[in-house]
Structures are given as C-alpha cells and as structure tokens.
C-alpha positions as CSV (number, residue, x, y, z in Angstrom):
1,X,-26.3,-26.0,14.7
2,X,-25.4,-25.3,11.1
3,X,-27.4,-22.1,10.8
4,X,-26.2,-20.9,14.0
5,X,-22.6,-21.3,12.6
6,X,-23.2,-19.6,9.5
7,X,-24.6,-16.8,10.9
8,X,-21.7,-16.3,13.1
9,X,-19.3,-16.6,9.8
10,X,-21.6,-13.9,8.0
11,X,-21.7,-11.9,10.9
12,X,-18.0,-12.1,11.3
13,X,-17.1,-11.2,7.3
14,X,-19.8,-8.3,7.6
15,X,-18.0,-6.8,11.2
16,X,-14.8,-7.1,9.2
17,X,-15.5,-5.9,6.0
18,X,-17.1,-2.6,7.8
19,X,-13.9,-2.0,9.9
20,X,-12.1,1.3,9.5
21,X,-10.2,1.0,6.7
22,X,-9.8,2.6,3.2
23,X,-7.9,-0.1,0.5
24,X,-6.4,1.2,-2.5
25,X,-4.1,-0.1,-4.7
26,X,-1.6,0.3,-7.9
27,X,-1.2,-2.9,-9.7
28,X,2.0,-1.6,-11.7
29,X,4.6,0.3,-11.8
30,X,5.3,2.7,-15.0
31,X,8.7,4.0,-13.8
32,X,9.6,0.6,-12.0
33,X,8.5,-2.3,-14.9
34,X,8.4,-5.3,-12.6
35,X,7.4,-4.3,-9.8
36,X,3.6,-3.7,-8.6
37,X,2.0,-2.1,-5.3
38,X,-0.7,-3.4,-3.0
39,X,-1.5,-1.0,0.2
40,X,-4.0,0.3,2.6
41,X,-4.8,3.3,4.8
42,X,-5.5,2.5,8.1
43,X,-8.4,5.0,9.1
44,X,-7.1,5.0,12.8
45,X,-7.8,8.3,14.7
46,X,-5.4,10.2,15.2
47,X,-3.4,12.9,13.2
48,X,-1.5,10.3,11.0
49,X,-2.8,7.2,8.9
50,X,-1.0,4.7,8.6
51,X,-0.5,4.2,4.7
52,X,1.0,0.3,4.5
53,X,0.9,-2.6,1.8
54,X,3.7,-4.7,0.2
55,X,6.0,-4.5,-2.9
56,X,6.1,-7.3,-5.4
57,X,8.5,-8.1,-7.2
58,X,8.0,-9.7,-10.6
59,X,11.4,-10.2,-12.4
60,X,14.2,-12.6,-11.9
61,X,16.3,-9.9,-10.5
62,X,16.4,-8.1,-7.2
63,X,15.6,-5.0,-6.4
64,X,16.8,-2.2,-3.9
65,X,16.2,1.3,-2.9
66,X,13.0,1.6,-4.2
67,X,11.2,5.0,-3.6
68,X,7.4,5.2,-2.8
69,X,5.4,8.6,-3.2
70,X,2.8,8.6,-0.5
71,X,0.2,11.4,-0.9
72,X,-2.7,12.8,0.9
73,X,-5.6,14.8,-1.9
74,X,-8.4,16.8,-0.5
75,X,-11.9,16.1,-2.1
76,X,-11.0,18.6,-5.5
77,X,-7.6,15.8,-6.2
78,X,-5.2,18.6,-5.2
79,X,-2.1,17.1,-2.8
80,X,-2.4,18.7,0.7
81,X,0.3,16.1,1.5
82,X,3.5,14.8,0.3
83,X,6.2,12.4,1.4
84,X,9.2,9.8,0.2
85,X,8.9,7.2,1.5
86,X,12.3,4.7,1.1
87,X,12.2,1.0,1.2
88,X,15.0,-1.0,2.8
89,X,16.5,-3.8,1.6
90,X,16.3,-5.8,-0.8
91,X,12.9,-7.3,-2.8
92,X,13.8,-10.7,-3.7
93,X,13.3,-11.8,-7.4
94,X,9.6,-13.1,-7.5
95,X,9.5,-11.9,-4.0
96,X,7.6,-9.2,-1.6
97,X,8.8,-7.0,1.0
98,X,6.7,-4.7,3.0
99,X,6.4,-0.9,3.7
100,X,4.3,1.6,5.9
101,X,4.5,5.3,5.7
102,X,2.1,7.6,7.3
103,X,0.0,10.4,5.4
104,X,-2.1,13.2,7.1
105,X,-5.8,12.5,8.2
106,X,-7.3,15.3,6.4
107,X,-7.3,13.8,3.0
108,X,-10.5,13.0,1.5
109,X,-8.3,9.9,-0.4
110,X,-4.5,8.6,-0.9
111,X,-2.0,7.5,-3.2
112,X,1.4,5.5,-3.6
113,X,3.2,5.7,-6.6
114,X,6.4,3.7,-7.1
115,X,9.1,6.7,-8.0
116,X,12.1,4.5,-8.8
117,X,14.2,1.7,-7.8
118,X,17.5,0.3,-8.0
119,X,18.3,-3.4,-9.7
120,X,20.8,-5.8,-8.0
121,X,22.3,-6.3,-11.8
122,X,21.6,-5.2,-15.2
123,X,18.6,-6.4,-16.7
C-alpha cells in the first residue's frame, strides 16, 4: 500500500514538474529598492504566452503604479519583443499583488524588469 502511494506522489511531482512551462525570475529590483519579482511564462500554444508572477513588496510603505518591462529575446539575446506592462493598485507594505502580461511565442527566452514605481509617501 505504501509503495503503491509513493509511486503515485513521484509520478505526480515528475507529470508536473515536466508540464509546459518556462520559470524565471528577478529577485530585486535596482530601479524600485524594495520591491522584487517572481514570474512565469506559460508555454501555452498559441501566438501569445502568458508572462505572469507577483510583485513583493518589501518596505513599510505602499506602492503604486509600478511599471514592468516584459520582453521576448531570440536565441542571439536581441529583443524581438517589447511591452509596458502597468500594475494597478496598490502593493501593500510587506505585501504582494499579482500581474500577467503576454509576450510573443517566438522568443527563445523572456524577461520582466521592474521600470519604476510610485510610493504612497516619502520614504
């Protein structure tokens, strides 16, 4: 009974570690101290990826209007696609809020960078 249940929990980690999906992620922010990036591209078919994660946010102080880059690189790291990407709301102090974009299927590999964000009061 045991090993028959452990195989089924292998089998299930292994069917879901080899699903389609690409992670990536950018722990920090240079542009935006505080906050920090976690995100994924779906690897749906399709024209479009979804490109979705969450922003943290590390400080005591809210944030708002933060601006993502989202891009698509072919396999020689030259962008073949570009977007802004703008987060609603507001990100909580010591909170998380998340985002999707989408990005073009063609790209070899992705990336979000963290372009700016506004604080709820001076820090």
């Amino acid at each position: 009974m045991r090993t028959g249940l452990l195989s089924v929990l292998v089998m299930g980690a292994v069917l879901t570690s080899c699903g389609a999906r690409a992670e990536a992620q950018a722990l920090v922010s240079p542009t935006a101290p505080g906050l920090r990036i976690e995100w994924t591209v779906d690897l749906a078919r399709g024209q479009w990826r979804p490109v979705c994660g969450f922003i943290y946010n590390d400080t005591p102080v809210a944030s708002r209007e933060v601006r993502l880059l989202v891009e698509g690189r072919d396999t020689s790291d030259r962008v073949i696609d570009a977007r802004i990407a703008a987060v609603l709301g507001y990100i909580a102090p010591r909170g998380r809020t998340y985002f999707c974009s989408t990005a073009t299927a063609a790209a070899a590999r992705y990336s979000v960078t963290i372009l700016g964000a506004e604080w709820a009061s001076d820090r």
